[in-house]
N, C-alpha and C positions, 0 to 999 in steps of 0.2 A: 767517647765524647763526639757529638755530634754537630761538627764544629770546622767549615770549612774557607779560611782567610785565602788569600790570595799567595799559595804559598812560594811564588815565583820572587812575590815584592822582599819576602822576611830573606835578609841577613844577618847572621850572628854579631855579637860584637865579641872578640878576642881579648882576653886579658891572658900577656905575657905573664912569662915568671915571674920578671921584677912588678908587676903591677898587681900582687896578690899575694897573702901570705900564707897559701898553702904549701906544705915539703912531705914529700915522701917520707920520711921518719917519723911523720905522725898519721900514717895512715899503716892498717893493720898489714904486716905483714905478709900472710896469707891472701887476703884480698890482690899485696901487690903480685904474688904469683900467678893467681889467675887472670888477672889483666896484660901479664906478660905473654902468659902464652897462649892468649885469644890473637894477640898482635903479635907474636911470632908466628900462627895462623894464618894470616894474614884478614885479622877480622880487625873493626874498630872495637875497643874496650874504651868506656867512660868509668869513672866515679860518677854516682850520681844521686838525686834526693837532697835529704838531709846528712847525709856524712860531707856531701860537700858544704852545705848549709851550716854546720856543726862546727868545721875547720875552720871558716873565713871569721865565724863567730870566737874560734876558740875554748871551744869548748871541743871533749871529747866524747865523739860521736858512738851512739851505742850500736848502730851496724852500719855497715861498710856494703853499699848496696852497686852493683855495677851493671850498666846498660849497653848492651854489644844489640852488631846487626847479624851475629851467630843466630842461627833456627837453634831451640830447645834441643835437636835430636843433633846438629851439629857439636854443640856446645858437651852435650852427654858422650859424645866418642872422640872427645879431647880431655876428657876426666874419667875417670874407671872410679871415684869417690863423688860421684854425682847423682843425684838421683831427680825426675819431673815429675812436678808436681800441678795442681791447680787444673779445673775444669774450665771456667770462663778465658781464662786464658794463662798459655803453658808458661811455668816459670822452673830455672834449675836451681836445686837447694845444691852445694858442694860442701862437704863434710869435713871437719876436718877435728883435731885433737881437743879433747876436754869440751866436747859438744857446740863445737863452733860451728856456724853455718855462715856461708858468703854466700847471696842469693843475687843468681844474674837472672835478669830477664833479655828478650828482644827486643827491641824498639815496638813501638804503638804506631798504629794508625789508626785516621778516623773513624768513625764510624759511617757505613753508607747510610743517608734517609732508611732508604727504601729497606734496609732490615731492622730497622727500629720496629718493636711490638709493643702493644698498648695491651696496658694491664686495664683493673677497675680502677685501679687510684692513680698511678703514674707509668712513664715509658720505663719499657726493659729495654737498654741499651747492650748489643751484645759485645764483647770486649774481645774481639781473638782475630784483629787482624794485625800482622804484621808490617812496620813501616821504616822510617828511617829516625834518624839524630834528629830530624827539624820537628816532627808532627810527635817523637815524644815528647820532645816540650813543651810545645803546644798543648800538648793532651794533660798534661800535670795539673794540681789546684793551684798551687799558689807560685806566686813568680819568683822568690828567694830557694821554692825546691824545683826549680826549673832549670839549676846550672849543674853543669856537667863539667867535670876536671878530664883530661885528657892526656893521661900517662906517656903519651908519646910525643906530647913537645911540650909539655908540664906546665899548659894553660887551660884557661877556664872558657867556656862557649858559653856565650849567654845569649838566645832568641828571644827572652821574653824581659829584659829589661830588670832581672832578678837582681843584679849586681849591684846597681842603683838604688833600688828598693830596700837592701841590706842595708847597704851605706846609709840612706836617709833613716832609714826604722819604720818602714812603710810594709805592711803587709795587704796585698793587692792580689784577686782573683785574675787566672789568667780568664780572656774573655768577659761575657758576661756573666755577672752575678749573678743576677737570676736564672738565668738558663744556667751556670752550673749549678747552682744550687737545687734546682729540680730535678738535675740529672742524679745527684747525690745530695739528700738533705745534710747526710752527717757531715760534708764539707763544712759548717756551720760553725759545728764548734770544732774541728782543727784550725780555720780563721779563727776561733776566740782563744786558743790555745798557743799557736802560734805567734800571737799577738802580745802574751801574758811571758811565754817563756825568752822571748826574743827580745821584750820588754820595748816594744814596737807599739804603733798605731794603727790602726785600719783604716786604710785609704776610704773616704768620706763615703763614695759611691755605694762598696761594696756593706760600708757601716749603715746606710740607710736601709739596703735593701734587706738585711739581715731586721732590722728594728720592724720592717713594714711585714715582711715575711716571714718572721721567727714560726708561726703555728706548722710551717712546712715539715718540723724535725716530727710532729706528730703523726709521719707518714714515714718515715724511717723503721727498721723491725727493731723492736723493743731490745734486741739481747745485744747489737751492735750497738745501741744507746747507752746501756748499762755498760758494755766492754770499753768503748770510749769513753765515760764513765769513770770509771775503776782506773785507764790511767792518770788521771789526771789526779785523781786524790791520792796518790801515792806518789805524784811527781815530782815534789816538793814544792811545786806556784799552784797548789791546790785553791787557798786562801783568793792569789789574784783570778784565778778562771773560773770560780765560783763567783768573786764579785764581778767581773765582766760578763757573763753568762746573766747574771741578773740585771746587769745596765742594757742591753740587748735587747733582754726580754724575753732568751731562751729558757732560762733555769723555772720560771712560770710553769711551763710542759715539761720540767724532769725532774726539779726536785722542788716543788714550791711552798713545802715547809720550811726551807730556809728562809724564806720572806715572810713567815706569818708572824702576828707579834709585835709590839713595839716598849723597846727599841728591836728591829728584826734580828738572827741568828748572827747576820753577816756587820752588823753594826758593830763598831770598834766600844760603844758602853755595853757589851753582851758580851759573857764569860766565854760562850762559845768562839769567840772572834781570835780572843788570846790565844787559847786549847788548841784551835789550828794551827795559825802561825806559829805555834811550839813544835807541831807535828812536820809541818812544813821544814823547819830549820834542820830538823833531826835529818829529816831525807836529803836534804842540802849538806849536811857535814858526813855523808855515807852510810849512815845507818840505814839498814831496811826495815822499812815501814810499810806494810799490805795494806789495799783499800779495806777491808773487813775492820781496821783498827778506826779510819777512819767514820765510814758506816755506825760503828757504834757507838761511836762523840757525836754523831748527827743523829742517831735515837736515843741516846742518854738527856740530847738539850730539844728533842723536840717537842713541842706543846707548853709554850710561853713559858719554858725554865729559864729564867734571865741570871739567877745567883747560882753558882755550882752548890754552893752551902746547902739547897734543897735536894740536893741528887739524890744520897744516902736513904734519907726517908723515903723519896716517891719512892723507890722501885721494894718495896716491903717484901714484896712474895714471889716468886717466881711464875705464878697464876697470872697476877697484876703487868709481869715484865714479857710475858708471852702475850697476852692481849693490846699490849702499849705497841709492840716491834709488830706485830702483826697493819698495825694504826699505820706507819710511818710507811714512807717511799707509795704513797699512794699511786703516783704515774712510774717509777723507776724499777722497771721489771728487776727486784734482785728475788733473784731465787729462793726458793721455799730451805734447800740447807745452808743459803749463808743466813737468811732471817735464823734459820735456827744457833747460826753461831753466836750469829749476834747477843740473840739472847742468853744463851752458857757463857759469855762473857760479860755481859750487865750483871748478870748473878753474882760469878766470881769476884768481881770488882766490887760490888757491893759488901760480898761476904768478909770479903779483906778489909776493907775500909770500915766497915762495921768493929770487926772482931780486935783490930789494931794488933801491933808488930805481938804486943806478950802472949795473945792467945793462938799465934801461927806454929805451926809443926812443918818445917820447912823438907823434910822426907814426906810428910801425906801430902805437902801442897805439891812437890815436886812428881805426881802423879797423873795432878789437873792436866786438862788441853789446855792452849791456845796462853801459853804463860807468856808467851815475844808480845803479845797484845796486852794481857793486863799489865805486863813493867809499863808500855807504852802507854796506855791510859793513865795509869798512877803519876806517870813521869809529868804527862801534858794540862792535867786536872791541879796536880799538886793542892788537894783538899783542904789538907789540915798540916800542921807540926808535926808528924809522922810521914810525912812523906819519902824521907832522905832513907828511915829506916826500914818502912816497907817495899821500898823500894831495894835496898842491900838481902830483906829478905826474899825476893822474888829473884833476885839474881843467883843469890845460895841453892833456891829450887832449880833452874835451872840449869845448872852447873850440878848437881845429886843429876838430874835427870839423863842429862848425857855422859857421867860417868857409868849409868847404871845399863845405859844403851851402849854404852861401846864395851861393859861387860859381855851384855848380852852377844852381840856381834862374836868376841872373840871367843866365845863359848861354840856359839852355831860352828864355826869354821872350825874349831880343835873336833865337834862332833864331827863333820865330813873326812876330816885327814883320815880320823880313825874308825871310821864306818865300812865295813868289810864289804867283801865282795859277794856278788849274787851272783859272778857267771860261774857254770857247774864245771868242773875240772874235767879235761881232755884224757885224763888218764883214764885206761880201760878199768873197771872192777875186777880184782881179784877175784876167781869162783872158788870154791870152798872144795875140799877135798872129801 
């Protein structure tokens, strides 16, 4: 960030214990050992991001992210389960059981002008100096992941006015909008995301500038577009960041078959509208749901299919359903093997829905790929009066499938126990008389 306040003027505001309701008991465990003994070091250790963001919210946060003024090579010879990672700039992954990772980084500091490089389309901003607690806040997008919890007098630091913003439902760029948004288009839609999950509003300024400058995201690389992307439609507030993306005037430059059409995809009279927010709910009550599942309820209703009733028919051949998926995501770089999934799963779906529950063989169908996605479609489409039981039969496949794989498993391993040996035995050969 290239981005230099007056940083003698900024003081933090302090929120006590009592004045916030975050408790150690709800922050990961792990996380709190390593914050322990950064400050038994004698380093500062924060919480920080969104786990703090997460907590104040109540919600549980899906990492546990901590920002010390430890160097990376310090930080690595106080953990023996640590490993550095990241080129632009160094960050410590720390290891720990059942594939857990607590990732600390160092504090940020600005960036100087004068190492700013100019591409053809925008600045490359270099990211790898180190600084203090003030200038990473500063440096953060948005002012709700600007606050820092502080393990060692169990209050919250706020330089950017984050705490407030929480409280009101204000989601507000730190700085400016526009200059951060050049510096990173994809800040764009974490503000739209942000905004949708937190069930917040976007501060007017930063809402304008997005509306006047949405075309900026088409300066973005295409595969961080898609990646950001993919979470969002598996987040379960797919539904809402899809419709904000398109009040904006982002989703125009990434998915703008959703607006084509009238009534459009996202219209509450469009079968598509419902089919989400089914998908949606499902991720909201725990179940996982992968973007792939979503992807192909946005190519199954794309090209003015307003009734699902027509779904079955359009897609006749598999010839037809290769050329249709190849149509869609015209700006949304998705890869040549999810399009391909997409479409072995419009087949499936169709073939099931076609043939209905009498004509299913629930051991040949338990063979298929991608069965978590056709229960998923079947469940959110809900076609016809078969629904309930093709649906009980994709679950029977499923269930054959992984009985037949954790055969398979304890086969492999009874073959290894009992697999001899190749080393040659140390005894001399007897010679023959």
């Amino acid at each position: 960030m290239v981005y230099h306040p007056d940083i003698e003027s900024i003081t933090p505001d302090i929120y006590s214990r009592d004045q916030h309701t975050i408790s150690r008991k709800d922050i990961d465990p792990d996380a709190l050992k390593v914050m322990y003994r950064l400050i038994r070091h004698g380093y500062k250790a924060f919480l920080v991001g969104g786990g703090v963001r997460d907590l104040l919210l109540n919600k549980k946060p899906k990492d546990f992210d901590i920002g010390t003024d430890a160097t990376p090579r310090k930080i690595k010879s106080l953990f023996r389960n640590c490993r550095i990672i990241g080129r632009r700039f160094k960050l410590c992954h720390i290891y720990f059981k059942n594939n857990k990772i607590i990732e600390v980084s160092t504090f940020r500091d600005f960036t100087d002008p004068s190492e700013v490089l100019q591409s053809d389309k925008k600045k490359v901003i270099p990211d790898n100096r180190f600084g203090n607690e003030k200038t990473d806040a500063l440096r953060r997008d948005i002012t709700i992941n600007g606050l820092f919890y502080d393990l060692s007098t169990f209050s919250i630091i706020d330089y950017v006015g984050g705490m407030k913003d929480l409280r009101e439902g204000i989601i507000r760029v730190i700085g400016d909008p526009l200059e951060r948004f050049k510096e990173d288009t994809v800040r764009m839609l974490r503000v739209v995301r942000h905004a949708v999950r937190s069930n917040s509003v976007i501060e007017e300024n930063c809402y304008q500038t997005i509306l006047k400058h949405n075309s900026l995201i088409t300066e973005a690389s295409q595969v961080r577009v898609y990646e950001e992307i993919k979470k969002d439609l598996c987040s379960g507030f797919s539904l809402g960041i899809l419709k904000l993306l398109g009040e904006t005037g982002l989703l125009q430059h990434l998915i703008p078959e959703l607006e084509d059409g009238s009534p459009a995809m996202l219209s509450e009279e469009h079968d598509f509208y419902d089919c989400l927010a089914v998908l949606d709910q499902k991720v909201r009550s725990g179940e996982a749901i992968n973007a792939t599942t979503s992807l192909t309820l946005i190519a199954l209703f794309t090209g003015r299919v307003i009734n699902k009733q027509a779904l079955v028919n359009r897609f006749a051949t598999p010839e037809y359903t290769a050329r249709h998926v190849k149509k869609c995501f015209k700006k949304l770089a998705v890869p040549r093997k999810e399009r391909e999934r997409i479409e072995t799963i419009i087949n499936l779906w169709r073939q099931v829905q076609f043939s209905g529950p009498e004509s299913i063989n629930v051991k040949t169908l338990s063979r298929r790929q991608y069965l978590e996605e056709l229960l998923n479609l079947i469940a959110c489409i809900r076609l016809d009066q078969h629904t309930d039981e093709l649906i009980e039969l994709v679950e029977q496949a499923i269930g054959v499938r992984t009985k037949r794989l954790k055969r398979q498993q304890n086969k492999s391993k009874s073959k290894a126990v009992r697999k001899p040996s190749n080393k040659k035995s140390s005894k001399p050969k007897r010679k023959g008389t």
